[in-house]
C-alpha positions in Angstrom: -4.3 39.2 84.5 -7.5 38.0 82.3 -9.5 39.9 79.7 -13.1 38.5 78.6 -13.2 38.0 74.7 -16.3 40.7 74.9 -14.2 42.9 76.3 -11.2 42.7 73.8 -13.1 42.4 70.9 -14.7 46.0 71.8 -11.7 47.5 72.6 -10.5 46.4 69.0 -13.4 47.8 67.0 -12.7 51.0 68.9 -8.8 51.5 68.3 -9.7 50.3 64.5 -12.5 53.4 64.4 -9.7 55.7 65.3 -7.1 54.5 63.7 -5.9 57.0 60.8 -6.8 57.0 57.3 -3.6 58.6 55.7 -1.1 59.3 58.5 0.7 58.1 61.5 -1.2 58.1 65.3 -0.9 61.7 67.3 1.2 61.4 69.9 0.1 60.7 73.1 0.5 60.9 76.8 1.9 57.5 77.9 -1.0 57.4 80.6 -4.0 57.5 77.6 -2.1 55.0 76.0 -4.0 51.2 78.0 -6.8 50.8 80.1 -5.9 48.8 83.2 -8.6 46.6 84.5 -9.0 47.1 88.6 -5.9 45.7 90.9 -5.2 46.2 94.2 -1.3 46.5 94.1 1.5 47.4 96.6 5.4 47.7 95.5 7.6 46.4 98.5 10.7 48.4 98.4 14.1 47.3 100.0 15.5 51.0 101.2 18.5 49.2 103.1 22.3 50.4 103.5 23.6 49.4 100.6 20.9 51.3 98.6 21.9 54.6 98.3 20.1 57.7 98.5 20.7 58.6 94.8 19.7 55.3 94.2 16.4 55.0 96.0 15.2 58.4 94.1 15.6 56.1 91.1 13.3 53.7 92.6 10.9 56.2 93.0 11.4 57.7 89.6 10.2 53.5 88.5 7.1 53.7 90.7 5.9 57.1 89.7 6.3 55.6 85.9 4.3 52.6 86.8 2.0 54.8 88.4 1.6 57.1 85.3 0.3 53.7 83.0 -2.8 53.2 85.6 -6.4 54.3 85.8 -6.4 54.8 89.3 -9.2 55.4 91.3 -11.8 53.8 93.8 -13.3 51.1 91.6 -10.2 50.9 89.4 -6.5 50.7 90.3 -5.2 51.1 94.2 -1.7 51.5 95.0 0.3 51.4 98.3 3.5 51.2 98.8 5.4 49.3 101.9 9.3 50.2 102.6 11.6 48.1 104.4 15.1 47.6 105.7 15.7 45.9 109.4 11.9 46.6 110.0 9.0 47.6 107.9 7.2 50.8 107.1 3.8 51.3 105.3 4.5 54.6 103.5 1.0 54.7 102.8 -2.2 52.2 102.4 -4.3 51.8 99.1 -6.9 53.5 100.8 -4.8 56.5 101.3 -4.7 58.0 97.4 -7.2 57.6 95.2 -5.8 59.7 92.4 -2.8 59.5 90.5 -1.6 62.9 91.5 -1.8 62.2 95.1 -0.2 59.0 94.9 2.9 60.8 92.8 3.4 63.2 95.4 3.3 60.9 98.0 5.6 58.6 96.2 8.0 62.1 96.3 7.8 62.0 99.6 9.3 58.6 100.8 12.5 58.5 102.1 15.3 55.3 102.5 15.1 53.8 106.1 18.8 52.4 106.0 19.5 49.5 108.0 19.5 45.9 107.0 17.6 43.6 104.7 14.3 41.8 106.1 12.4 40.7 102.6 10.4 37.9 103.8 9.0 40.3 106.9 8.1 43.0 104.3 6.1 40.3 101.7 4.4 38.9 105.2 3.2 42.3 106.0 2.2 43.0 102.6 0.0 39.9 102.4 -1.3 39.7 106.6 -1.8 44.1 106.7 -1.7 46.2 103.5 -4.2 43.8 101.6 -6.9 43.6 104.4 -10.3 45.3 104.5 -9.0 47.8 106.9 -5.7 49.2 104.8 -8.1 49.7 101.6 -7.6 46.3 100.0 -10.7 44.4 98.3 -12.1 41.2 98.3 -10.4 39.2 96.2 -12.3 38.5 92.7 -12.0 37.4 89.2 -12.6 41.2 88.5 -10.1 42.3 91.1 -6.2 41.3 90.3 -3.3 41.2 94.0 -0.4 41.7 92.9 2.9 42.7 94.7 6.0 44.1 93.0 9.3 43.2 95.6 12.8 45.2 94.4 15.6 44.5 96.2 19.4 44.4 95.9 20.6 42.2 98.5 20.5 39.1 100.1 17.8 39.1 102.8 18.6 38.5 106.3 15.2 36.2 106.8 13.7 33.8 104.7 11.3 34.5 101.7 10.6 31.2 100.7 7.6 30.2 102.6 5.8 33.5 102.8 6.2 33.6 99.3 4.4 30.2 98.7 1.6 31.2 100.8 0.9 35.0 99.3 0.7 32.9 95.6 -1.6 30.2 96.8 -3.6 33.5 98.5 -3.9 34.3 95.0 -1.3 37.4 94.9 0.9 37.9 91.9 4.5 38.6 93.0 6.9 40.2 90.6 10.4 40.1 91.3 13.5 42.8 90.5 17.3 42.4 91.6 19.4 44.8 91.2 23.5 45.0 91.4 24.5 42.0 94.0 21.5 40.8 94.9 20.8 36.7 95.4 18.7 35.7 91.7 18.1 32.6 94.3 16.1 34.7 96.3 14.2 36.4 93.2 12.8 32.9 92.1 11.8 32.2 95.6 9.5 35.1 95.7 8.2 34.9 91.9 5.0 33.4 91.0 5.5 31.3 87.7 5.9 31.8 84.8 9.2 33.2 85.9 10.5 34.6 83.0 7.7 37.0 83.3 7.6 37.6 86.7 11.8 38.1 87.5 13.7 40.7 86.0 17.4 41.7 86.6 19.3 45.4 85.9 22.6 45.5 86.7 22.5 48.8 88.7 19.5 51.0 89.7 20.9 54.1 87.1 18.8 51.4 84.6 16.0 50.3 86.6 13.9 52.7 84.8 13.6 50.8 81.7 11.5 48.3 83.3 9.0 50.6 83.6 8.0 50.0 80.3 7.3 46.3 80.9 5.0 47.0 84.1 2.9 50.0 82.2 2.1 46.7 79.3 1.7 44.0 82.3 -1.1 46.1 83.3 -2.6 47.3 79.8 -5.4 45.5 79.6 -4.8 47.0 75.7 -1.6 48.6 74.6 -1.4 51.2 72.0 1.5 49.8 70.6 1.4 52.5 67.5 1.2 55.5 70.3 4.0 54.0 72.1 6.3 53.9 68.8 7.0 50.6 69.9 6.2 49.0 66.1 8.4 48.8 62.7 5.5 50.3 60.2 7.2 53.2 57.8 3.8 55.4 57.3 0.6 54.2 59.3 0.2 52.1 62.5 -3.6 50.3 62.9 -3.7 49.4 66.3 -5.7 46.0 67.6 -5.2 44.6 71.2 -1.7 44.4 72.2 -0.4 44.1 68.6 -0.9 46.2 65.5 -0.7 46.1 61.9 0.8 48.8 59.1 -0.8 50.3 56.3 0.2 52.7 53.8 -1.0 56.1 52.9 -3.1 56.7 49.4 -0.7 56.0 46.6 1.5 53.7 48.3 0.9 49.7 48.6 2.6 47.7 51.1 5.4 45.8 50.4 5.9 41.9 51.3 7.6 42.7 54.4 4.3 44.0 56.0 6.3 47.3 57.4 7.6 49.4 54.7 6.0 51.0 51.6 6.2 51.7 48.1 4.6 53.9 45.7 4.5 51.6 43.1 1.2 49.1 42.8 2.5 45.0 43.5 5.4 46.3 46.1 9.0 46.2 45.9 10.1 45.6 42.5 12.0 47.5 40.7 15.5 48.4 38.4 18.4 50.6 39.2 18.2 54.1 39.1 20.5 56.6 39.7 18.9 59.9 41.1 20.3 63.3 41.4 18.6 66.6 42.8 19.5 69.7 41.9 18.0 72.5 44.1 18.0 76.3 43.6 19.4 77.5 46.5 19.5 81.4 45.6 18.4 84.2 48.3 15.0 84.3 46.3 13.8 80.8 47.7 14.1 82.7 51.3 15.2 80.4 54.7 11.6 79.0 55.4 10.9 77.7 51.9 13.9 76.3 51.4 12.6 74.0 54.8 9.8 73.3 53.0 12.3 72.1 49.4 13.5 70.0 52.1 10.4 68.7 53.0 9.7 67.9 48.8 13.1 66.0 48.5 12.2 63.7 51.0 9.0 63.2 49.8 10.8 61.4 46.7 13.0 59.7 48.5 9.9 58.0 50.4 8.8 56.5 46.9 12.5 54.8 46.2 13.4 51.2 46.7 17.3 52.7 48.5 19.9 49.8 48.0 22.8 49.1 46.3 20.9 47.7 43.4 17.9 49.4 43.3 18.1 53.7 43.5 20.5 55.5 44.6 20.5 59.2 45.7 22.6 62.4 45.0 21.8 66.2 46.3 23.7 69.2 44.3 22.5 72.7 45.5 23.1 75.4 43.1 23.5 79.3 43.6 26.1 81.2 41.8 28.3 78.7 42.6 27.4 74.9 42.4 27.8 72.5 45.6 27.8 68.8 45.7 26.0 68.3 48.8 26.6 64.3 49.0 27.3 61.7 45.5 25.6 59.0 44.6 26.1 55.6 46.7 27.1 58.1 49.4 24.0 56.9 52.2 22.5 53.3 51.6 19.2 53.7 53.5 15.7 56.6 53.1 16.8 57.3 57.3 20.3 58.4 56.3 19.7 60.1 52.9 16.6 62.3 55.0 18.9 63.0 57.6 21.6 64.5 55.2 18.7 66.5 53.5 17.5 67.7 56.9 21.0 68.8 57.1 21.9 70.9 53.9 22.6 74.6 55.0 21.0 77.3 52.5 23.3 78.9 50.1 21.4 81.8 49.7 22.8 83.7 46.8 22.5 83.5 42.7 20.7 81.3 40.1 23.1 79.3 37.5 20.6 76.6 37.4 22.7 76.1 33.4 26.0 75.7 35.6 24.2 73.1 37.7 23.1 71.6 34.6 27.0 71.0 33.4 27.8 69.8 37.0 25.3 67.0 36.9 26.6 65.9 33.3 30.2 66.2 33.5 30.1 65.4 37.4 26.5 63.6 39.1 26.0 60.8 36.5 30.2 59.6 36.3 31.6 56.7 37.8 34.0 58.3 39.9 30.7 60.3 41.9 28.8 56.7 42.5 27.2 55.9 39.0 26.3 52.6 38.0 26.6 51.9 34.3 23.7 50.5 33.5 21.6 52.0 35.8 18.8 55.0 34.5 19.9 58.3 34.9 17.5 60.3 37.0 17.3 64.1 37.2 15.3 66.4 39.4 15.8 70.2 38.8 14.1 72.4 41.7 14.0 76.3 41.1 11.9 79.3 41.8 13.1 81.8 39.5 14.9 82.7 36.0 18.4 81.7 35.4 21.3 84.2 35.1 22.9 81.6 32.9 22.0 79.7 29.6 20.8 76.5 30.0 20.0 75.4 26.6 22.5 73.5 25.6 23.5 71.8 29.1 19.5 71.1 29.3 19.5 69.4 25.6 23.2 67.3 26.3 21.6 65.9 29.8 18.3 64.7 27.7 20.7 63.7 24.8 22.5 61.1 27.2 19.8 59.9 27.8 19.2 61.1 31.7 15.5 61.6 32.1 14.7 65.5 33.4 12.1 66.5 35.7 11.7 69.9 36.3 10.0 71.1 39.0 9.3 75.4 39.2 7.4 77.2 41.4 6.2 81.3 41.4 8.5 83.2 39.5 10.0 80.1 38.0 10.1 80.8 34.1 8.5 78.4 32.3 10.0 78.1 29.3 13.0 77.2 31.0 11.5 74.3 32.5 9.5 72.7 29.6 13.8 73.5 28.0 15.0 71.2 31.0 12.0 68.6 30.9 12.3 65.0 29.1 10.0 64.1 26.5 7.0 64.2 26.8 7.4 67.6 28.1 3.7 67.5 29.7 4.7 64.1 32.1 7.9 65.9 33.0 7.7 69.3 34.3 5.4 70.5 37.2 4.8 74.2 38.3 3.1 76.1 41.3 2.8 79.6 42.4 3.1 78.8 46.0 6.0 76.8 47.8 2.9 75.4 50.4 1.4 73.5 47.6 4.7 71.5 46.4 3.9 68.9 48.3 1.1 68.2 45.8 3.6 67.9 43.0 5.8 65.6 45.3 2.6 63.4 45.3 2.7 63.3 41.5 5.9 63.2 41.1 5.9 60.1 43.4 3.9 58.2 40.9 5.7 59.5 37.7 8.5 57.9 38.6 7.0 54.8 39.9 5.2 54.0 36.7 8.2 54.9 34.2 10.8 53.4 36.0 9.8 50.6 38.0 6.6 48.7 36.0 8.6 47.9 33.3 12.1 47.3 33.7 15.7 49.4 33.1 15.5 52.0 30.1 17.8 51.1 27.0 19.6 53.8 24.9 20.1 52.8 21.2 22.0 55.2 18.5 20.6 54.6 15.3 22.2 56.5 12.6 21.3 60.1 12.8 18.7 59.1 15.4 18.4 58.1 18.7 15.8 56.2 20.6 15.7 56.1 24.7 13.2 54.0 26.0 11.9 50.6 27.4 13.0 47.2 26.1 9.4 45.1 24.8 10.3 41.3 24.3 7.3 39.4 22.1 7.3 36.6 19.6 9.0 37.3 17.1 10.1 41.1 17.5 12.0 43.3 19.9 10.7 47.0 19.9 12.1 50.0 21.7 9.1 52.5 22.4 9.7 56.1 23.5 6.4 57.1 24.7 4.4 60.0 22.7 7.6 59.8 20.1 8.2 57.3 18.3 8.9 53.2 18.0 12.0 51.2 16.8 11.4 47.7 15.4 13.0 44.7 15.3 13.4 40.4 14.8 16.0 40.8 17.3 18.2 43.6 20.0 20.8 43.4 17.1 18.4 43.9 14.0 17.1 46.7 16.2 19.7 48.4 16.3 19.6 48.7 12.5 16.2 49.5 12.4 15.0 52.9 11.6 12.8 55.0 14.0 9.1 55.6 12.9 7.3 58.5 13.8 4.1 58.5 15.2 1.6 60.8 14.7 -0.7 60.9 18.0 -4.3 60.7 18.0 -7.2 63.9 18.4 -7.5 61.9 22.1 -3.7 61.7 22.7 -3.4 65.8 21.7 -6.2 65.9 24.9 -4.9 63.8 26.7 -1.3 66.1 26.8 -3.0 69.0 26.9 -4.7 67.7 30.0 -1.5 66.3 31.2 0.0 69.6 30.9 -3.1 71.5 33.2 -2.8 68.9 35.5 1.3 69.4 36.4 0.1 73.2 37.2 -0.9 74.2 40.7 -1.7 77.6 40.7 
């Protein structure tokens, strides 16, 4: 079947008009999903003995499939369909249904005839009687495709090879489908060529179904391949005719592979991190919102690099009690990690967020739970309300290791306990709202907080130097190393050993830096 270049070129400005801007295609009825162009076709259907009855319904269940895919109608798609066994039956002309409800309920309605196998008699009849002017069929055009679609499971009692020959050099396009026992011999007789696209085998008829999907894109004149699903792209499917290409949604690029995305500008790079959530999973959260906490973790998750080298991810939910809800190293791809998310059950009791604190020091971040050494220490505290514990000094040891805190709050979350949790600079790390529908906006920042300090520029570097201690990113230039900790300080050195002599300089920021925080600060509010 042709398609003018006008004609494709049209229907590829239009699927690019609709195509989304930030999210993936609605889904859609499969019948919406290709316009067929007009074609007068008629399945020939082997109902013999050694097709069961159970068996023929699954035939019928492939034609009504088919069926679904077409625009049928008077000056679009015809169908008819011709049965046969020891003799041949038109169940119904392609003048008989001109909608695809009537042709679906008069596909329910056929029934197996039983007897033997006459194949070439039933392609004959197809060609000499269900494609004339009388049975419905049209004169044969450029703008008008024949095409017959033969499935059979035996080896016919006549001969198919010459009818065959003279319905292709009539112009008809015959498709061929074995099933079980039947002669492949036979199938290539019947086909018209290329044969690789015009026979298909399934080894029983409790499969035939999946060649459905192959018949529905034989006849697309354009497929919605990002409707179907049938494409790899993580976050948004453009669709162009019969192929597609991904995109990514604002704040995301797309990596080299052309499929997956990363929140991080250039693509995939990045250095090992080791990521824990901790999640407040006391009764005040309440069932729904805690769907919604869900919902934010695997928002983050979307923005990692998952691998054995690159991030890793821990979830501990916290009530009275503390619960590791799966270690580091634990799930090696975003699809498994979500799904364990998805799957955390709600606690539903206290708030020791300071005993969840101690957990992910003395437990998260070790060895023996999945750590890397080496690889940045990631924390993400998640709670709605005031802890019935103290938190201080857990929150300052965590920071003092050098794990880097987020702290995310939202409505009756105290805030003073967060800005206690959050890494320096206390304005880039914590985030508040009032209402659990808006976290999805801190998730968004979030995203690209943790791209920009953790993947632009390399692994962090901890360095104890005397009474002080610098945590921060490793700047190689001629002639000096320095450390920089951003917003506190600087350590300077000729070399990574003379820096670890050197002492730490404060620095004082500027009237536009003081802003700039204080801006930071209004910004990580959602009220």
């Amino acid at each position: 079947m042709r398609v003018s270049g006008a004609t494709l070129v049209l229907c590829h400005l239009l699927l690019l008009h609709l195509a989304p801007r930030t999210h993936g295609l609605a889904p859609q009825s499969r019948g919406h999903l290709c316009r067929t162009r007009p074609t007068d076709l008629v399945f020939v259907v082997d109902s013999s003995r050694s097709v069961r009855p159970v068996e023929f319904e699954k035939v019928k269940v492939f034609l009504s499939q088919v069926i679904e895919s077409l625009n049928v109608g008077p000056n679009a798609t015809r169908v008819g369909v011709v049965n046969y066994a020891s003799s041949v039956k038109q169940e119904f002309p392609l003048r008989a249904h001109l909608s695809k409800a009537a042709l679906l309920q008069a596909v329910r309605r056929i029934r197996p005839l039983s007897t033997g196998t006459m194949t070439g008699l039933a392609i004959q009849f197809a060609i000499t009687t269900a494609f004339s002017d009388a049975e419905g069929g049209r004169n044969r055009s450029p703008d008008i495709s024949k095409v017959v679609i033969v499935v059979t499971d035996g080896r016919p009692q006549d001969s198919v090879r010459d009818v065959s020959a003279r319905a292709r050099a009539s112009g008809v396009e015959l498709f061929a489908i074995g099933v079980g026992r039947v002669d492949k011999a036979t199938l290539r007789q019947i086909a018209s060529e290329p044969q690789e696209e015009h026979v298909d085998y399934v080894e029983s008829y409790s499969v035939i179904e999946k060649l459905s999907k192959k018949f529905q894109e034989a006849f697309c004149l354009v497929s919605d391949l990002c409707a179907t699903g049938d494409h790899d792209c993580e976050q948004v499917c453009i669709s162009s005719p019969g192929s597609y290409t991904c995109a990514c949604r604002e704040g995301f690029t797309l990596n080299s592979d052309g499929k997956t995305c990363n929140v991080c500008s250039g693509g995939g790079g990045g250095s090992a991190t080791d990521l824990v959530f901790l999640i407040d999973g006391s009764k005040s959260v309440r069932p729904e919102n805690f769907e919604l906490v869900k919902k934010f973790i695997n928002q983050i998750v979307d923005t990692l690099d998952v691998s054995d080298k690159l991030a890793q991810v821990g979830l501990v939910q916290y009530s009275s009690s503390v619960r590791q809800e799966f270690p580091l190293g634990r799930y090696h791809t975003k699809k498994d990690i979500k799904a364990a998310v998805r799957n955390m059950s709600y606690m539903e009791k206290g708030t020791m967020t300071g005993a969840a604190l101690k957990y992910l020091i003395d437990n998260s971040f070790t060895v023996s739970s999945g750590a890397r050494p080496g690889a940045q220490k990631v924390g993400i505290v998640f709670t709605d309300g005031r802890s019935q514990d103290y938190i201080n000094d857990a929150a300052k040891k965590a920071k003092d290791l050098g794990f880097k805190m987020f702290a995310v709050g939202v409505g009756n979350a105290v805030e003073d306990e967060l800005r206690e949790i959050a890494s320096e600079p206390v304005a880039e790390h914590y985030f508040y709202t009032a209402d659990f529908k808006t976290i999805n906006q801190i998730g968004m920042k979030l995203q690209k907080k943790i791209c920009v300090e953790y993947r632009s520029e390399g692994s962090g570097t901890r360095f104890d130097i005397g009474e002080n201690t610098c945590y921060g990113r490793v700047r190689d230039s001629p002639g000096r190393v320095a450390l920089q900790e951003t917003g506190r300080g600087s350590c300077l050195g000729r070399s990574r050993t003379a820096l670890r002599r050197a002492t730490c300089t404060s620095l004082t920021p500027s009237p536009l830096e003081a802003v700039s925080k204080r801006l930071a600060v209004m910004e990580n509010r959602i009220v």
